[in-house]
C-alpha positions as CSV (number, residue, x, y, z in Angstrom):
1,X,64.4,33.5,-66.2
2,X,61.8,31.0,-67.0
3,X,59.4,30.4,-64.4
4,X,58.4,27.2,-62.1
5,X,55.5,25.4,-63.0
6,X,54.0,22.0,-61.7
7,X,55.3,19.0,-63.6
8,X,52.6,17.7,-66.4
9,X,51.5,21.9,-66.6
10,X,50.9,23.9,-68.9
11,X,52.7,27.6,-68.3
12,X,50.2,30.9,-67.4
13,X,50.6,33.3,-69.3
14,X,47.7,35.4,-69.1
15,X,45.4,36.5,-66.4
16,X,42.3,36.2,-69.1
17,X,42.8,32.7,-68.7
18,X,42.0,32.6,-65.2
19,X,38.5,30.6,-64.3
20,X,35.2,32.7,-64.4
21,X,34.0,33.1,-60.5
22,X,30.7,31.7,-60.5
23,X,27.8,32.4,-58.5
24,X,28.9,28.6,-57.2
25,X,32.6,29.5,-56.0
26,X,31.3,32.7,-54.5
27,X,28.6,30.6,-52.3
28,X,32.0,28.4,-50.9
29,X,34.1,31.8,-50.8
30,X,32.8,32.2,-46.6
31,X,33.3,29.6,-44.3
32,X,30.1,28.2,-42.5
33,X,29.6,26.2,-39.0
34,X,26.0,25.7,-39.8
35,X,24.3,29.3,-40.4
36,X,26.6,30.7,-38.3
37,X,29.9,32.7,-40.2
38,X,33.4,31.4,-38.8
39,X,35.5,35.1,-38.8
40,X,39.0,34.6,-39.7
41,X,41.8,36.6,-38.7
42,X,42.4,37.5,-35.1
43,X,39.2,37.5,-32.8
44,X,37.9,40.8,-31.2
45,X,40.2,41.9,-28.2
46,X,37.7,42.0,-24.8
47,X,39.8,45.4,-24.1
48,X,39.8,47.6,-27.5
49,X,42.1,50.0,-27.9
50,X,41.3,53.5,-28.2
51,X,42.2,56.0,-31.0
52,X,43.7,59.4,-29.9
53,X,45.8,62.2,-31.3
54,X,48.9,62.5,-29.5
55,X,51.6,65.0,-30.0
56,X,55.3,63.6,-30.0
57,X,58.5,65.3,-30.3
58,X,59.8,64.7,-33.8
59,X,63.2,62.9,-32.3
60,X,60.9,60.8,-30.4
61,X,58.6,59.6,-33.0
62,X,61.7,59.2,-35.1
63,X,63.1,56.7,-32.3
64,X,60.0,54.5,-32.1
65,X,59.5,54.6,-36.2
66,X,62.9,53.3,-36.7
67,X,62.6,50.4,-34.7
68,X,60.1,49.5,-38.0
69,X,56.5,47.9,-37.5
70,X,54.4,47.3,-34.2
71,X,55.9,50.9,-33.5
72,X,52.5,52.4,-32.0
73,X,52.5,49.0,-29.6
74,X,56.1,49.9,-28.2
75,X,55.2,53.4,-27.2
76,X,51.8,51.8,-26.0
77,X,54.0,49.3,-24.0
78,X,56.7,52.0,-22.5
79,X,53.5,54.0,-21.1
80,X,52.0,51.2,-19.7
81,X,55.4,49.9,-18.1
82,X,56.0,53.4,-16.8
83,X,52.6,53.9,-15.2
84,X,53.1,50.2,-13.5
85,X,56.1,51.7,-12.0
86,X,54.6,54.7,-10.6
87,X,51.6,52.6,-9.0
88,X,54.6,50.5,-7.6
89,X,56.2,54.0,-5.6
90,X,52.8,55.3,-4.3
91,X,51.7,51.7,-2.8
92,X,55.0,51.8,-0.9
């Protein structure tokens, strides 16, 4: 199957052909307010999350795993909801 191109184009076929990156297009390749960088992507959480190693029952891990990605935040989010509960019976 032929692929898409832009009307008035001409097709790419080779990866050679591909501009040379120039000292001049690296320069523009950050974004600048100033001297100051401007990160992209998601800003740094106040609260960081921690690394551990934590042992799971394999028909656990298999549970969460299946559920596919943002696995690790649901078994972060089941702790946290089940702690909140037991705060909840030893203020009563």
């Amino acid at each position: 199957m032929p692929r898409k191109r832009a009307a008035g184009s001409k097709p790419w076929s080779d990866p050679d052909d591909a501009p040379e990156l120039t000292k001049e297009l690296l320069e523009h390749g950050d974004l600048y307010d100033g001297n100051k960088l401007i990160r992209r992507g998601r800003p740094p959480s106040a609260s960081r999350k921690q690394q551990v190693t934590l042992r799971l029952d394999p028909d656990v891990l298999e549970k969460f795993r299946a559920t596919g990605p943002g696995w690790q935040a649901k078994i972060n989010l089941v702790l946290k909801r089940h702690i909140s509960s037991k705060r909840r019976l030893t203020a009563e």
